[in-house]
C-alpha positions in Angstrom: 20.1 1.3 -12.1 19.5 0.5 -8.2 18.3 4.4 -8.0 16.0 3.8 -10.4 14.3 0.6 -9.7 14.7 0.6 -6.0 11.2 2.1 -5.8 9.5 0.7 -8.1 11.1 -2.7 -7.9 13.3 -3.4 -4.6 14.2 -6.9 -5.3 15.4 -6.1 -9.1 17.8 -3.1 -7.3 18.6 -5.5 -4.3 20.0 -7.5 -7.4 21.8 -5.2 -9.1 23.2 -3.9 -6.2 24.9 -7.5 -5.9 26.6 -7.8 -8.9 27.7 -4.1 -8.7 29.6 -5.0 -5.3 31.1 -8.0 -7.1 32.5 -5.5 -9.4 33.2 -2.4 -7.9 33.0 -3.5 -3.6 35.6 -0.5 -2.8 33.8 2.5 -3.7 31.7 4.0 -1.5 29.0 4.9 -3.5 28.6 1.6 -4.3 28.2 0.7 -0.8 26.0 3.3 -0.3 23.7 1.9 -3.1 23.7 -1.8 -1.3 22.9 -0.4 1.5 19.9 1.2 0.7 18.8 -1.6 -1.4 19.3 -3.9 1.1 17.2 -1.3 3.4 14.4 -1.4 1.0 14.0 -5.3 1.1 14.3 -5.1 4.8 17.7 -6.8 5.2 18.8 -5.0 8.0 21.6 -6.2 9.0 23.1 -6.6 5.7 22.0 -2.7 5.4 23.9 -2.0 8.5 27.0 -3.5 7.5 27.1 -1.7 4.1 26.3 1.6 6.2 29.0 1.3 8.2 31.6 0.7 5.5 30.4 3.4 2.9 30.6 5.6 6.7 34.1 4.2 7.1 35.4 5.1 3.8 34.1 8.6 3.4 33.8 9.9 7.4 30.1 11.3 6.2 27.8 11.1 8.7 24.4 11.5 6.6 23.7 7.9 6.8 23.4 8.1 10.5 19.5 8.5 11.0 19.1 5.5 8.3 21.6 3.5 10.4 19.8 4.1 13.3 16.5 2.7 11.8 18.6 -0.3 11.1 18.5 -0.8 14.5 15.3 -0.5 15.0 14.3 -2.7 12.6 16.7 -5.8 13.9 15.0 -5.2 17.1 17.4 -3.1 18.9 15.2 0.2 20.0 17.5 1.1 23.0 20.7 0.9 20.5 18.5 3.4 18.0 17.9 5.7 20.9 21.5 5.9 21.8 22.5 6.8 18.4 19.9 9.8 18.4 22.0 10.8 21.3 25.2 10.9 20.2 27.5 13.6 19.1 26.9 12.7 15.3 23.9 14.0 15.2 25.1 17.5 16.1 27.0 17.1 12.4 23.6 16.6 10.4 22.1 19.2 8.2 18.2 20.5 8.9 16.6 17.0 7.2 18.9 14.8 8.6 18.1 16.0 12.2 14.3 15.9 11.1 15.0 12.0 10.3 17.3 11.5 12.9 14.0 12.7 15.5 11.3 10.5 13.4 13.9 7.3 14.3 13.8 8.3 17.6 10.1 8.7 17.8 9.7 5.4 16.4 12.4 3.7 18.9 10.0 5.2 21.3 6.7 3.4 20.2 8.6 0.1 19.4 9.3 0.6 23.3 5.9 1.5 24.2 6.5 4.9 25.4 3.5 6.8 23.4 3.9 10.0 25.3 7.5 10.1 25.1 7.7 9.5 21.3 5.0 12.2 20.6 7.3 14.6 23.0 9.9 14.0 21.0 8.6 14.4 17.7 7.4 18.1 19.3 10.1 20.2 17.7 10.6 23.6 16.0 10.3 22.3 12.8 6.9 20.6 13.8 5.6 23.9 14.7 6.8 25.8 11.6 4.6 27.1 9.3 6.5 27.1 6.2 6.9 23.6 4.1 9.8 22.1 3.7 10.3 18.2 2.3 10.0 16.5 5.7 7.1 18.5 6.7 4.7 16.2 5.5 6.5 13.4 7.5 7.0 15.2 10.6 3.3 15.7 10.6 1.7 12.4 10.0 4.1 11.0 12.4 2.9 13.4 15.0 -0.7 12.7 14.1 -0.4 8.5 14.0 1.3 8.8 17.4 -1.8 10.9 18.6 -3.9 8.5 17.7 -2.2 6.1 18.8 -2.4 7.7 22.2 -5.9 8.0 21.5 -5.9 11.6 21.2 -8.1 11.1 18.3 -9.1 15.0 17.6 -5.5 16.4 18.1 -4.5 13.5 15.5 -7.2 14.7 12.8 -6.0 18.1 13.4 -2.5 17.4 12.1 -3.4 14.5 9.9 -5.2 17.4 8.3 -2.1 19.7 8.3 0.1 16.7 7.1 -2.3 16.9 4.0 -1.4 20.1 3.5 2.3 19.9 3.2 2.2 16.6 1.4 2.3 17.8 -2.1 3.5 15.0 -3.8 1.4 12.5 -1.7 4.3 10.7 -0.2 2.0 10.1 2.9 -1.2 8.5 3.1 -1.9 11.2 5.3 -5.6 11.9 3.4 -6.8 8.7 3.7 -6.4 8.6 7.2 -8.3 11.7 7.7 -11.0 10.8 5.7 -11.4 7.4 8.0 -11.6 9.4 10.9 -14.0 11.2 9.6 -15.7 8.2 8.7 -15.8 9.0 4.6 -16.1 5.1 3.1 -14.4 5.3 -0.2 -16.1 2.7 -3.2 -14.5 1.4 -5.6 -15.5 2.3 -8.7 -14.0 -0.9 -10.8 -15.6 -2.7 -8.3 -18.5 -1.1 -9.1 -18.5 -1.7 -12.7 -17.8 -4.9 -12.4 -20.9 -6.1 -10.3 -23.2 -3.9 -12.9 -21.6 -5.6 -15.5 -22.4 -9.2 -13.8 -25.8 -8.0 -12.8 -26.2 -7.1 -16.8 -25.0 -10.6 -17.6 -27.2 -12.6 -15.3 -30.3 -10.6 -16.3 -29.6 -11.2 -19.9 -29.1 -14.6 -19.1 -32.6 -14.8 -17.4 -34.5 -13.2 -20.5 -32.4 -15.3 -22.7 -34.1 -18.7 -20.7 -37.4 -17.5 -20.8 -37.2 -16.7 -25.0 -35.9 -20.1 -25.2 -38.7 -21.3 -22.7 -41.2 -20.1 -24.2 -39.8 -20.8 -28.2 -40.0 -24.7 -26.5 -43.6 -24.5 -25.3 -44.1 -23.1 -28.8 -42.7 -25.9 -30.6 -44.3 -28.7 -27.7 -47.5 -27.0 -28.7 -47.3 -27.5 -32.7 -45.8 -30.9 -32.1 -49.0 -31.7 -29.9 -51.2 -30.1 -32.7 -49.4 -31.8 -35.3 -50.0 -35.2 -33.5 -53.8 -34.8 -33.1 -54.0 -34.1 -37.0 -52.9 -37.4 -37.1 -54.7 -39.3 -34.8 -57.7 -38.0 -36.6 -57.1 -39.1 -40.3 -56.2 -42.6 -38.7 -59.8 -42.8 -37.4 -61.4 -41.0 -40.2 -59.2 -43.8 -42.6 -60.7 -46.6 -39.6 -64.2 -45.2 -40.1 -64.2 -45.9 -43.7 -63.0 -48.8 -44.2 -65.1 -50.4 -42.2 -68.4 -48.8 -44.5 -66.8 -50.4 -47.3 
């Protein structure tokens, strides 16, 4: 249940993930799964500590990169760095040292080294032409730390080859292209919505002026009506007063 809803709905897995600890707190898995919820809902230290243990129960090093961004994300670049740098890393498969590089990257920019993030992000598997499922990753971090830099037509360039690989639109890689390109994207709800207000208010208008002018009408008549009036009382004066 926390696989499923954890992207969808964070807080619901982060939930679930509690009352699967109550019940099941030695199995790794389990910790795993708390982990990662508590990841997703930005609870990084509780994260961390559920890392460590699901680590210390199984010896598997995959959550490394992931405990890294922990780190990061309690504020503690330099300690996010050193992890990237340590022997574990050595015992990651192909993505894990891809993620393992992006955390170091980002370590780098929370430290406000721009040039020394985009270095590292430089990598045989940035220059590879063939796709694999970080590519699209690798890419647009390379790209936003270009611009960042304000290398702004190097950053199109692989915003534009992020686009590429991103299949599955796990980046927002072509929206970032398009605003440096300076394509505007409308609404089109939006769009509907205002015609359909403008529709309203026009109707409304017309609606006033045929009730308007069905007054004047009726003032009119009424006016008429009273003059009528008036004139049989005078004709009925006149005569009376032959008599």
């Amino acid at each position: 249940m926390v696989a499923r809803l954890i992207d969808e709905d964070p807080q619901g897995a982060y939930g679930y993930s509690k009352v699967a600890l109550r019940l099941a707190s030695r199995v790794a898995a389990v910790r795993e799964a708390a982990g990662f919820a508590a990841y997703a809902n930005q609870k990084y230290s509780e994260a961390l500590a559920e890392f460590r243990a699901a680590r210390r129960m199984t010896g598997n090093v995959d959550l490394w990169p992931v405990m890294a961004d922990c780190e990061r994300g309690l504020g503690r670049p330099e300690k996010a760095l050193d992890m990237a740098g340590a022997a574990e890393v050595h015992k990651l498969d192909k993505a894990g040292q891809v993620e393992m590089r992006l955390v170091a990257a980002g370590a780098r920019r929370d430290m406000g080294q721009l040039d020394a993030a985009i270095v590292t992000l430089q990598s045989p598997e940035l220059a590879s032409h063939s796709v694999q499922p970080w590519t699209a990753r690798l890419r647009y971090a390379y790209a936003d730390a270009l611009l960042a830099a304000e290398r702004e037509d190097e950053a199109r360039e692989w915003f534009a080859k992020a686009v590429e690989a991103d299949k599955d639109g796990s980046t927002d890689a072509s929206d970032r292209l398009a605003e440096l390109d300076g394509v505007e994207f409308v609404d089109a709800f939006d769009e509907d919505e205002n015609e359909n207000e403008n529709e309203g208010e026009g109707e409304g208008t017309v609606e006033s002026e045929r009730s308007s002018g069905v007054q004047s009408q009726e003032a009119s008549v009424e006016q008429a009506e009273d003059g009528d009036r008036d004139d049989d009382k005078n004709d009925d004066v006149n005569g009376d007063g032959k008599d």
